[in-house]
C-alpha positions as CSV (number, residue, x, y, z in Angstrom):
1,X,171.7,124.0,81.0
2,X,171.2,120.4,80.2
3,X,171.4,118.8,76.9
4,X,169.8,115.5,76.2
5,X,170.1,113.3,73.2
6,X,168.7,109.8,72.6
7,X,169.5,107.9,69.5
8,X,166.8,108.5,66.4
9,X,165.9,112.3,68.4
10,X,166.8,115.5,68.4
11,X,169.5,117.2,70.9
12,X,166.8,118.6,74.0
13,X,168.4,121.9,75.5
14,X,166.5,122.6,78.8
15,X,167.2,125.0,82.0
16,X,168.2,123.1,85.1
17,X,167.3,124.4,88.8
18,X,170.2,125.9,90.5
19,X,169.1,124.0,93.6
20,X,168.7,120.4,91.7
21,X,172.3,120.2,93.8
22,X,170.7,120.1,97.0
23,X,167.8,118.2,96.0
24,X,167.4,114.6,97.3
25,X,167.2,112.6,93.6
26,X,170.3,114.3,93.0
27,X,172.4,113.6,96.3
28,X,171.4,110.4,95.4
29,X,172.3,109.6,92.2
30,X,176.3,109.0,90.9
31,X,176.0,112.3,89.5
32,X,176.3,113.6,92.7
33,X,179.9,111.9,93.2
34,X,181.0,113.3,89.6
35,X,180.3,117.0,91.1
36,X,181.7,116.5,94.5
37,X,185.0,114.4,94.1
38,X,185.0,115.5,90.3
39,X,186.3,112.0,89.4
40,X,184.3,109.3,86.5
41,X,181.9,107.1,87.6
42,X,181.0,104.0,86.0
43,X,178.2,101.1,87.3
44,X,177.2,98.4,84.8
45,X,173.5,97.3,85.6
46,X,173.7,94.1,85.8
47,X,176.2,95.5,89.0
48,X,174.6,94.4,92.6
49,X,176.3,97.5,93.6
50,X,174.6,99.6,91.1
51,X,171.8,98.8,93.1
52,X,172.1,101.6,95.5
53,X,171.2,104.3,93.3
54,X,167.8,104.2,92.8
55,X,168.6,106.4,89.4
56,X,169.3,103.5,88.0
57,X,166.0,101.8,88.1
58,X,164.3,103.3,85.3
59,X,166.9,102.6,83.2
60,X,167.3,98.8,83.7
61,X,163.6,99.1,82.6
62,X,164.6,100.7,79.3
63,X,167.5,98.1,78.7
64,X,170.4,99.6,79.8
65,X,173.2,97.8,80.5
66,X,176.1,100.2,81.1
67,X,176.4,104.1,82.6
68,X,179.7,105.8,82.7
69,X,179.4,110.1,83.7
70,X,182.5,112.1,83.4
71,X,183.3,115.5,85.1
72,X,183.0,118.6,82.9
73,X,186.1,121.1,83.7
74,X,185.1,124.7,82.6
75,X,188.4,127.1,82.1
76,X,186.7,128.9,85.2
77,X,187.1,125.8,87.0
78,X,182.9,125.1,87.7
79,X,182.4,121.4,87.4
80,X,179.4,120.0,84.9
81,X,178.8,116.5,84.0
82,X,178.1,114.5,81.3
83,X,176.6,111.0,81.2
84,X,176.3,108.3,78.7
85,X,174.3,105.0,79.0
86,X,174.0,102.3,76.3
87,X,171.9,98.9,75.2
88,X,174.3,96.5,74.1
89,X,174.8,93.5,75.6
90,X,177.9,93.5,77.9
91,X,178.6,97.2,78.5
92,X,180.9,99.9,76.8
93,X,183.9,98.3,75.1
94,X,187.4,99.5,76.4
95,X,187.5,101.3,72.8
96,X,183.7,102.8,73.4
97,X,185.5,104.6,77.0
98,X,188.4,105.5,75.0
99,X,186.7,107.3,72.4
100,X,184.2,108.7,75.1
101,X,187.0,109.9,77.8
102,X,188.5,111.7,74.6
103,X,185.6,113.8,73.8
104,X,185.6,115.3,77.5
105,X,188.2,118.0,76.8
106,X,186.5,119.0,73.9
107,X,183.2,118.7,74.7
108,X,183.5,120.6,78.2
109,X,184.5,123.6,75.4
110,X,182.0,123.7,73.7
111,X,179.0,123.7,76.2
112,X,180.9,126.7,77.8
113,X,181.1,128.1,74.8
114,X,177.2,127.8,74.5
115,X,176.8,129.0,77.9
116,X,179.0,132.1,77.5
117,X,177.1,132.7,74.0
118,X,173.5,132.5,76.1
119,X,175.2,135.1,79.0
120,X,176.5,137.3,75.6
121,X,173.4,137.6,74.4
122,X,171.4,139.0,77.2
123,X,173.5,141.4,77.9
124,X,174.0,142.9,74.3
125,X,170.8,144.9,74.1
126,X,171.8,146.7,77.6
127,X,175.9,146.8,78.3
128,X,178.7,147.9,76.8
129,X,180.9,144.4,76.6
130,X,183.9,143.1,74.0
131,X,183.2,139.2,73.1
132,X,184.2,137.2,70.7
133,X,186.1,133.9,69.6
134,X,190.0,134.2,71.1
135,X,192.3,131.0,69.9
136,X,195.4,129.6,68.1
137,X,196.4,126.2,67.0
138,X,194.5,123.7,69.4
139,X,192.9,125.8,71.5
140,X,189.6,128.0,70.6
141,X,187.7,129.8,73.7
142,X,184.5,132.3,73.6
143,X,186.1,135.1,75.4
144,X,183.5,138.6,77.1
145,X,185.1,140.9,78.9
146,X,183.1,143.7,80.9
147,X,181.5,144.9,84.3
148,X,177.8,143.5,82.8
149,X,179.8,139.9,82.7
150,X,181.0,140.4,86.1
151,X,177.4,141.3,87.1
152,X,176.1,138.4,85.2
153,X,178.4,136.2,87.0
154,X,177.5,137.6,90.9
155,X,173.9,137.2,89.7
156,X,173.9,133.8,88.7
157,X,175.1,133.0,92.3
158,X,172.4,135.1,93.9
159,X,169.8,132.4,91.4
160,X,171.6,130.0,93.4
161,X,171.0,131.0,96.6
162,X,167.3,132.4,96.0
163,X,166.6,128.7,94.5
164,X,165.5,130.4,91.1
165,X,166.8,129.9,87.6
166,X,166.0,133.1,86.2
167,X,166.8,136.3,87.8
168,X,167.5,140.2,86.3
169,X,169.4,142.9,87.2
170,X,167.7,146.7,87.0
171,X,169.1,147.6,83.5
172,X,168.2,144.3,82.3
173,X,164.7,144.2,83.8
174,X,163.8,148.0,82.6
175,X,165.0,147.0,78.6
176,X,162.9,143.5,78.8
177,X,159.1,143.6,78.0
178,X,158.7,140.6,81.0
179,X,156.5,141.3,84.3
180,X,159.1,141.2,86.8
181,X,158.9,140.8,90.8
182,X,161.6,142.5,92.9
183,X,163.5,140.4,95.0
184,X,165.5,143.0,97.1
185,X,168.9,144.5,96.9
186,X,172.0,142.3,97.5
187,X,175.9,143.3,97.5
188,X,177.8,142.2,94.9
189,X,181.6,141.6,94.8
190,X,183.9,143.9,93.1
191,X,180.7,147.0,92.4
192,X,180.3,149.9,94.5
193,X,176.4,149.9,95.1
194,X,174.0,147.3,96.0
195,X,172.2,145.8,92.9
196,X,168.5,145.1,92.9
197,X,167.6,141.7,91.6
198,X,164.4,141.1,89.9
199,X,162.6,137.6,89.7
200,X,159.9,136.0,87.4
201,X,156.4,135.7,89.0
202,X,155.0,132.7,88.3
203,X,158.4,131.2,89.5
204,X,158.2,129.7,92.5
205,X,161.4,129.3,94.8
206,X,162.5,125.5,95.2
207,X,161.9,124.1,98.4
């Protein structure tokens, strides 16, 4: 998933390729450092060094002065990002980072939570799962528990491989009025029985 938000606009929630990883604008963007070392990065434009990442271009053209992206730690332990950029002359303030790097921990929570609302939700109408909100003082965490969230999990890795970001299992694919393609059956980890995947049509596999 990917959120954007630009100041005066509303938040943009879009679906992101599984393969964007592997995908040459990515390996070369400082993203790609935030996923693989899962450390911050931080380039001010005016940086010769920023110059490397040609990322960066479109936003000098915009006015952007300052980029800082953060790693994203689900309780799972898959690493997300997030990014900020911003117009004012001179950068981020050390205050600006501070509040920023103290929204990570909370912010990593809540996109999860999203994400494991979005995985709930299409797997209601066709498996037997217990979900809900789980928490106590400081901590609040959007809990399911089930074999369909097992099997949710295995196929989101199989969309990985197959380059696709939507793919169903048979249950799932039988209960949904879609036109579905089979993809073939595939093991999956921790179930008896091969699964058969199902793809969209009209969507092609990533090169």
């Amino acid at each position: 998933m990917n959120f954007i938000w630009r100041p005066g606009s509303e938040v943009v929630v879009s679906s992101v390729d599984f393969g964007i990883v592997d995908a040459a604008s990515f390996r070369s963007s400082p993203l790609a450092i935030v996923y693989e070392k899962e450390q911050e990065v931080r380039y001010r434009l005016d940086d010769p060094e920023s110059a490397r990442f040609p990322f960066f271009d479109e936003m000098r053209a915009e006015g952007v002065t300052d980029y800082i992206a953060m790693p994203l730690r689900f309780v799972d332990g898959l690493i997300n990002g997030a990014s900020w950029t911003t117009q004012q002359p001179g950068g981020f303030s050390d205050e600006h980072l501070q509040a920023l790097r103290s929204l990570v921990p909370p912010l990593a929570r809540v996109i999860e939570i999203i994400s494991l609302g979005r995985k709930a939700s299409n797997l209601l109408d066709t498996c037997k799962i217990l979900y809900g909100n789980i928490g106590g003082g400081n901590r609040l965490d959007f809990t399911c528990i089930g074999p369909a969230v097992n099997l949710a999990a295995r196929l989101e890795k199989i969309a990985g491989r197959l380059h696709r970001t939507i793919v169903a299992s048979a249950d799932f694919s039988g209960n949904c009025a879609c036109e579905w393609t089979d993809l073939g059956e595939f093991p999956i980890a921790g179930f008896a029985r091969a699964e058969r995947v199902y793809g969209l049509p009209d969507e092609a596999p990533a090169a």
